[in-house]
N, C-alpha and C positions, 0 to 999 in steps of 0.2 A: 504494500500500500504506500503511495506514495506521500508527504507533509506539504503543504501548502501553509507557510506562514504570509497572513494577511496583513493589504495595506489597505486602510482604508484613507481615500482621501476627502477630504472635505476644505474649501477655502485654501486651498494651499498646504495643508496640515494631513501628518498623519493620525487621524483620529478611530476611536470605536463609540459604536450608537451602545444606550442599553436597548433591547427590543423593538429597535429601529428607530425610537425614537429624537429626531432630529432635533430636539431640544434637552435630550439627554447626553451631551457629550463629552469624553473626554481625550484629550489630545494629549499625545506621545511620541510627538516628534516634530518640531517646524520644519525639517526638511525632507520629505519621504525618500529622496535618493539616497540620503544618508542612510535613513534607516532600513533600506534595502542593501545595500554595501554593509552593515553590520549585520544583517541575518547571513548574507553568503559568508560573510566570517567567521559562524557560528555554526555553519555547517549545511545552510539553505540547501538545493540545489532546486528546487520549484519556489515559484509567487506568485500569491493571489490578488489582485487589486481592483481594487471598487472604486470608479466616480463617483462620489456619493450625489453632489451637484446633479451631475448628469443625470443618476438614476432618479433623482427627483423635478427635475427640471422638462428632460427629456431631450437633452443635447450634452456630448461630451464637453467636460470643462478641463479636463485634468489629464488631458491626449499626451499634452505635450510631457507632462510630468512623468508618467506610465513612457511613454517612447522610453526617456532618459532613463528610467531604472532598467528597460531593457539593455539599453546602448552600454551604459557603466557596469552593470553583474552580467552580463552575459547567461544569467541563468535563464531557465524556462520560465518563461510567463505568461499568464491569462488574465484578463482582465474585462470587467462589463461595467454598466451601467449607464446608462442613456443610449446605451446603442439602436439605434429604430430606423439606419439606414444603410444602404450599401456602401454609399460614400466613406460612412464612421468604419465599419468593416474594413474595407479596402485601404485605407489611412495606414488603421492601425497593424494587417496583416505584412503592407509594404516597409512597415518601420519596422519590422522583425520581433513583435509580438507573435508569441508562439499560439495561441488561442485565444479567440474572443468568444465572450460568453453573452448573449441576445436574453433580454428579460424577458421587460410586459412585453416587447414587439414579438415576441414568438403566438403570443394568444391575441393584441391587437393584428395582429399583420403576419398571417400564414405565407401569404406572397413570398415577402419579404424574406422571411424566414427560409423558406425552402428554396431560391435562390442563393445564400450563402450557401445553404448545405450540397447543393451542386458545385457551385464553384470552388468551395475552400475544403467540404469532405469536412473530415475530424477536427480540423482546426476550427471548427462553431461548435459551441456548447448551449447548451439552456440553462435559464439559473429557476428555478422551482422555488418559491419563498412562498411558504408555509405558516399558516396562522389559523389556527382551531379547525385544521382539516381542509383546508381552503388557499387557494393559490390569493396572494397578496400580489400588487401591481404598482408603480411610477414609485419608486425608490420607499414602498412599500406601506405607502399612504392610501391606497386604495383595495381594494377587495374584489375580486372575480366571484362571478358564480360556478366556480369551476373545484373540484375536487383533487386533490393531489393524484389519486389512482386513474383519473379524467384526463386530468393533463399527462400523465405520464403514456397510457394507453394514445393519445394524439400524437404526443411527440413519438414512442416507439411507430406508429403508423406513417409518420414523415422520413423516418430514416436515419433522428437524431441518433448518436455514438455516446455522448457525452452529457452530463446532467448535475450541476451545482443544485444541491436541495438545502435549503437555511429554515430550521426551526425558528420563528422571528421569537415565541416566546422565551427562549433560553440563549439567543444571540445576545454575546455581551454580559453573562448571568452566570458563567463558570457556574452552570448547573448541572452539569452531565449532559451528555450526547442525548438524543433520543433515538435509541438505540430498537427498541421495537418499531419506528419507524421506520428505518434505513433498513431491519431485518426485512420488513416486510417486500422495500420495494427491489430490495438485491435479490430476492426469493425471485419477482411476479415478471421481473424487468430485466431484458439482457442490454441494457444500457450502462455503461460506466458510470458509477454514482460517486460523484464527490459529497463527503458527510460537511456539514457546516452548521454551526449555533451551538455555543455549550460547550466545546471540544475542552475539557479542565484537568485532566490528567493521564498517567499512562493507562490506568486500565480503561479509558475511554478509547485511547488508541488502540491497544492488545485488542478489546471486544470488536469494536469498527474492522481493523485488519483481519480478525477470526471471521466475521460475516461475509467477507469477499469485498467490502468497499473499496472503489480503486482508490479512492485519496480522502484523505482529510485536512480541514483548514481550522488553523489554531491562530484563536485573535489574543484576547485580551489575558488568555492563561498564559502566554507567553509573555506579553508586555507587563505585565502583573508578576513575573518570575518564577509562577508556579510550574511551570511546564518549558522546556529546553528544547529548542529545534534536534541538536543531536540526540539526546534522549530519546524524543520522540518517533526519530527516525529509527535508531534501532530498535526501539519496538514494535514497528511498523516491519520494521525487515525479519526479526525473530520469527513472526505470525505465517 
């Protein structure tokens, strides 16, 4: 299983929401290059990163920033949030982002959507944000009528590879994994699922990794000190 330590960016800043919410924040680094240069120190070799702007806006704001942590770590990286066109797509694929991850526009805009997945293949993901059984939408201020096993059954019918699913109630909450959820959809779904929301320590990793999750992303238990990129990774490799 692979670690994905997250950036989240916000106004320039590497920040975490608690439970998304954008009035709950706390920032942990004024410059996210940096603090992507100190995760590969640390033993990175994946990154996850979020326009937060964007995903609430509906336009990337944080392009140029995300290019630059690609350009200076050279590590693997994925990144979403306000992605809703081809243009942002094709930006960010040419700057030598390894993956982009398409939100609300995978369930606004099927088009759309299934156009990357032609063109770019594996390198498009879907991001799945989850709030009381329910797909959350626009940097996750709104609500679908749409069911996690709904969306998921859609997206496997399009031909998606790839799937970011974020618990939004335990995002930021070092509550534990929701580990019955991710059993469930790594059972029902031959889709690579990356775990997100909660990720607090190794036995969340060991249990995620035990289930067959391709990856997990570890925010605030890392910035917080509870939990260590190397560490994590070799529990993730042990599994």
């Amino acid at each position: 299983m692979k670690i994905f330590p997250a950036i989240d960016i916000l106004d320039g800043k590497a920040v975490r929401l608690l439970h998304g919410d954008y009035n709950s924040v706390t920032v942990y680094g004024n410059d996210p290059v940096e603090v992507a240069l100190k995760m590969r120190g640390e033993g990175a070799e994946y990154l996850h990163t979020v326009d937060l702007c964007g995903a609430r806006d509906g336009s990337p704001s944080a392009s140029g920033i995300i290019r630059e942590i690609k350009k200076r770590t050279g590590l693997f990286v994925q990144c979403g949030g306000g992605v809703r066109s081809m243009a942002s797509v094709d930006a960010y694929i040419d700057s030598g982002v390894d993956r982009v991850i398409i939100g609300s526009a995978a369930l606004d805009d099927e088009e759309f959507l299934c156009v990357a997945l032609q063109k770019y293949g594996d390198k498009i993901a879907v991001g799945a944000d989850v709030r009381d059984g329910l797909i959350s939408l626009h940097g996750w201020l709104d609500g679908a009528d749409v069911t996690v096993d709904g969306f998921f059954e859609r997206m496997s019918a399009l031909g998606v590879r790839t799937a970011v699913c974020t618990d939004i109630s335990r995002d930021g909450a070092m509550r534990g994994a929701n580990r019955k959820l991710y059993a469930s959809l790594c059972e029902k779904y031959a889709i690579d699922l990356i775990a997100s929301g909660g990720v607090s320590d190794l036995s969340d990793v060991r249990a995620l990794s035990l289930l067959g999750t391709y990856g997990a992303i570890i925010g605030r238990a890392y910035y917080e000190g509870a939990l260590s990129i190397k560490d994590a990774a070799e529990a993730a490799r042990d599994n």
